[in-house]
TIGU-316860 format. One line per 3 residues: number of its first residue (from 0); for each residue y, x, z of C-alpha. Coordinates in steps of 0.2 Angstrom, whole numbers. Last residue first. Example, Ala and Ser with C-alpha at 12.3 -4.5 7.8 and 13.67 -1.06 7.14 Angstrom:
1 = -5/68/36 | -22/62/39
END
This chain:
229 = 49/-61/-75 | 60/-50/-87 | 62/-34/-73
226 = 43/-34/-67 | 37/-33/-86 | 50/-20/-93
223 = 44/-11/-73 | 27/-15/-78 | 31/-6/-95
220 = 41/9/-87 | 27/13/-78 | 15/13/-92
217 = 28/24/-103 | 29/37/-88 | 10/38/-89
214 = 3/43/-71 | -12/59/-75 | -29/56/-81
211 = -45/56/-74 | -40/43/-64 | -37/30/-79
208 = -32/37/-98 | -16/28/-99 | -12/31/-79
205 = -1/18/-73 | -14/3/-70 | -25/15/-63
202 = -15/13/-44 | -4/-1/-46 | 5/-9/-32
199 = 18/-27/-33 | 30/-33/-24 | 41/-49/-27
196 = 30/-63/-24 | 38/-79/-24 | 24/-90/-30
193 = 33/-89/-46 | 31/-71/-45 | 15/-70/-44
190 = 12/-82/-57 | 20/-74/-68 | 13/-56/-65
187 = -6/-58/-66 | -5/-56/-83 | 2/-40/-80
184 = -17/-35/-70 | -19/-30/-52 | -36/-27/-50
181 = -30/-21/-29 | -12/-23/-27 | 0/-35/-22
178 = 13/-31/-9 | 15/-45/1 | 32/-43/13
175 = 29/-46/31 | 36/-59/41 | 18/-70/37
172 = 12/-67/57 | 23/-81/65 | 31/-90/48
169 = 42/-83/37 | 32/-84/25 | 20/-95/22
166 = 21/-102/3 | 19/-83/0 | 3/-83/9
163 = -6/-99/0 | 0/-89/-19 | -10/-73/-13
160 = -26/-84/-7 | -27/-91/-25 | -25/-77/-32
157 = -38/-66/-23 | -50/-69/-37 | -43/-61/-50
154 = -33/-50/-37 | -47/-41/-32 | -64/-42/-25
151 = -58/-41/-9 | -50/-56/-10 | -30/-58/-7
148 = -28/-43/-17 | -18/-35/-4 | -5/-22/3
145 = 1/-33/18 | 22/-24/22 | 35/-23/35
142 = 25/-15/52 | 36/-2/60 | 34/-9/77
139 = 19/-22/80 | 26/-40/82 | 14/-50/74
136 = -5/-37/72 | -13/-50/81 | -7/-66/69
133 = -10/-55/55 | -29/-51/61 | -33/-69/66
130 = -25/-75/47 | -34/-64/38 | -51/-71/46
127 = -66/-61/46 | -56/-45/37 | -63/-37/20
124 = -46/-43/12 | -36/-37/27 | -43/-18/24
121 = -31/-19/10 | -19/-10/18 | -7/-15/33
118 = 11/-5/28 | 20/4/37 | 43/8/43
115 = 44/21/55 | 47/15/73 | 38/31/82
112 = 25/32/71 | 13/41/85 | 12/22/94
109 = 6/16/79 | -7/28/78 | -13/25/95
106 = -9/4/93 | -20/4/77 | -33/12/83
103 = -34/1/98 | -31/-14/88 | -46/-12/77
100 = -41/-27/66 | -59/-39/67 | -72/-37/53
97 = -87/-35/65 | -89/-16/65 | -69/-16/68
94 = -57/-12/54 | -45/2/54 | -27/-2/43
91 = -15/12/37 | -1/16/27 | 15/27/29
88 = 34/29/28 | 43/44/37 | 33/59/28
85 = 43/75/27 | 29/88/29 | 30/88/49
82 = 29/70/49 | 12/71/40 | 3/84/50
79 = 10/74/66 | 1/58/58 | -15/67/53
76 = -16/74/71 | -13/59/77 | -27/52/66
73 = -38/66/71 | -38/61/89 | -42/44/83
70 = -60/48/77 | -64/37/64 | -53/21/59
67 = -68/10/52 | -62/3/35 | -72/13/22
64 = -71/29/17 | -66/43/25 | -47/49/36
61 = -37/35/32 | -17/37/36 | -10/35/19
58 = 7/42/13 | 21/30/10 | 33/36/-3
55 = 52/31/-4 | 64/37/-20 | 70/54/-22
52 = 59/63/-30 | 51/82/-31 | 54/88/-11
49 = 43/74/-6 | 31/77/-18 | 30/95/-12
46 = 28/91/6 | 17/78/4 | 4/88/-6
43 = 6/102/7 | 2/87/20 | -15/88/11
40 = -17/71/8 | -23/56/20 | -40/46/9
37 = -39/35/-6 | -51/22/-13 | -65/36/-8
34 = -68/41/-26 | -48/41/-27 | -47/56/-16
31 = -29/60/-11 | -16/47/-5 | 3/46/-7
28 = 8/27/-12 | 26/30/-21 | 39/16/-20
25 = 53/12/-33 | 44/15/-47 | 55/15/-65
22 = 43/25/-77 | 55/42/-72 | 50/40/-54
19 = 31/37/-60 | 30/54/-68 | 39/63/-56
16 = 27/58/-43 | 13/61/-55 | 16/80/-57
13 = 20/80/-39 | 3/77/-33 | -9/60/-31
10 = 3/46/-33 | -2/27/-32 | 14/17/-42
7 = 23/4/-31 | 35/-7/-41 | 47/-18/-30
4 = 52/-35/-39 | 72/-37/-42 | 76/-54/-33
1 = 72/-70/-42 | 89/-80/-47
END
């Protein structure tokens, strides 16, 4: 028997932590700025989230754009700021200029987490070779979880990728859970799941009239009807 799948729904304030608690989430991704595919919130966000639900969030350590890590100084700062709201679950992943894991930026901030649980993001579909950068990462504290498309075009094309991964785990590197998000589509779900997978991200997927809306409690609830039957 398949174990229950883990749902995590992309909040932006309470208003759609709430939302996506009632829908049947059992993990919050806090970000701000969806234009820049989601950016460290305030820590006031953090803080108010985190006193509206009970279940786990992650908040995002990214501090612009892109997958360079920035000034690491400030993602200390970010991190301490993040803490101090309540945060004890995060997600990050810096990129070199030549597609490698920054493992200088990654070990500072790591360092700063102090054993709390993260996830890799989706900078390990723009990576050279995936397999390099899980291999290099192997063994970092806290780390539990790849949030990935297995492309960086998305899951579509990712597919492939996502289902070779799954048959890998367990092995040097493929520990970690896959969380799949990134064009994650329901009828993406079978598959997944047969392959193994048994977490799944959605971001726009739970808002009924996309970002410029807020998270649907009725489009939750039907990825968690979806997640629950597979």
């Amino acid at each position: 028997m398949s174990t229950r799948a883990v749902l995590e729904v992309i909040a932006l304030d309470a208003e759609d932590a709430v939302a996506a608690q009632a829908g049947g989430a059992d993990r919050l991704e806090v970000v701000t700025d969806m234009a820049a595919d989601g950016l460290t919130p305030p820590a006031a966000t953090v803080a108010a989230i985190r006193a509206a639900v009970d279940i786990p969030l992650r908040v995002m350590l990214r501090l612009a754009g892109g997958f360079a890590a920035g000034e690491v100084g400030l993602l200390v700062d970010a991190v301490h700021r993040m803490r101090g709201a309540g945060a004890s679950e995060f997600v990050l992943g810096f990129l070199d200029a030549h597609g490698g894991v920054d493992m200088y930026a990654v070990e500072r901030v790591v360092a700063e987490l102090d054993g709390c649980p993260w996830t890799f993001h989706r900078a390990i579909d723009r990576a050279a070779d995936r397999d390099a950068l899980r291999k290099q990462l192997d063994g970092l504290p806290g780390l539990d979880t790849y949030l990935t498309a297995g492309a960086a075009a998305g899951v579509d094309d990712g597919l492939p990728t996502l289902v070779a991964e799954a048959a890998r785990q367990g092995e040097p590197g493929y520990e970690q859970q896959i969380l799949v998000g990134g064009g994650l589509q329901l009828e993406h779900v079978p598959r997944l799941r047969e392959a193994g997978i048994d977490a799944f991200h959605i971001g726009g997927a739970a808002r009924s009239a996309g970002w410029a809306g807020v998270v649907s409690v009725s489009a939750v609830a039907e990825w968690r009807r979806v997640l629950d039957a597979d």
